[in-house]
Residue, then its C-alpha position, 0 to 999 in steps of 0.5 A: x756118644x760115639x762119632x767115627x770120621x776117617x781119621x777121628x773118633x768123637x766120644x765121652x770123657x772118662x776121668x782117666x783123660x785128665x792129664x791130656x785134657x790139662x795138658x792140651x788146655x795149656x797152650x797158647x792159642x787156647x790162653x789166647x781165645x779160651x782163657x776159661x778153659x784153661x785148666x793150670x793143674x791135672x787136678x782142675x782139669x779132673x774136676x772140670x771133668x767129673x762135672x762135663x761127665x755128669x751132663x751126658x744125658x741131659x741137655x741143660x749144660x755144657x755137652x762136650x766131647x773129647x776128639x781122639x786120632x783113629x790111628x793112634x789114640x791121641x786126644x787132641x782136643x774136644x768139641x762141644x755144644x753149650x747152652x747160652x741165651x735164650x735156649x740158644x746154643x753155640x758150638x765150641x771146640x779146641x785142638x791142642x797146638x801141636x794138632x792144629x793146621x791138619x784139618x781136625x777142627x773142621x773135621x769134627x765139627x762137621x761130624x759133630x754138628x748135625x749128630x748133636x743138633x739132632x740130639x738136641x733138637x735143635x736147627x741153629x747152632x751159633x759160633x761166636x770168635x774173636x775176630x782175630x782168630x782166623x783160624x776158627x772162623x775158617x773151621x766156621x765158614x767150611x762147616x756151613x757157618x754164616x757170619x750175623x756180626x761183626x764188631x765189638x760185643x761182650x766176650x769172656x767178660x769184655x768188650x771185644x771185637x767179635x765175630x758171630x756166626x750161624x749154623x742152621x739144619 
């Protein structure tokens, strides 16, 4: 895969992007929203992406995708399609905290999003966040995101207050 915007490039993981990867997966935000994607150790970070590379071409895991700046090469982050309940599939992503606040999140999911539905097959995509991280609801609600839910629901293993969100083709 490869997704061109006017300032990203959207492609797949090699295994020489471990350190960024780990390095980006430390910060703050992500401990805070995504504890399961935190990787304490270039060596995790490594494993974590044998396996996210060994699901390119297939549709039955996790399809994720690292997010680099065009001009400079930078991976900032990553986004991602991943299978949940009942053949259903959320989006996911993450820019690391000294990228945040220019507008790459909603910039690569847009760009993402109907290139990796259609690739799936797929005319409904979810975005679940808890409903203290305003920011992702705002990348959400600018990438077409309609809210189904909100209140408290199961999130990373724990009753949370959540907000569910709908993407439809």
């Amino acid at each position: 895969m490869r997704i061109e915007t006017e300032r990203l490039i959207i492609t797949e993981f090699t295994p020489d992007m471990a350190q960024v990867v780990q390095e980006n997966s430390v910060d703050e935000d992500n401990r805070r929203f995504v504890p399961d994607e935190v990787w304490e150790t270039v060596e995790e970070a490594r494993e974590t992406l044998a396996f996210l590379i060994s699901q390119y071409g297939s549709f039955e895991g996790p399809l994720v995708y690292p997010v680099t700046v065009r001009q400079t090469g930078d991976n900032i982050g990553y986004v991602q399609l991943c299978p949940v309940d009942d053949g259903k599939w959320e989006i996911g992503y993450h820019i690391g905290k000294k990228y945040t606040g220019n507008g790459y999140a909603t910039e690569a999911v847009k760009a993402f999003l109907p290139v990796i539905a259609e690739q799936a097959g797929i005319s409904e995509v979810y975005g679940i966040c808890l409903a203290e991280n305003t920011a992702s609801q705002a990348v959400l609600r600018k990438c077409g995101f309609t809210v189904i839910f909100s209140g408290i629901a199961g999130y990373q293993g724990e009753d949370r207050e959540v907000v569910k969100t709908v993407w439809r083709a």
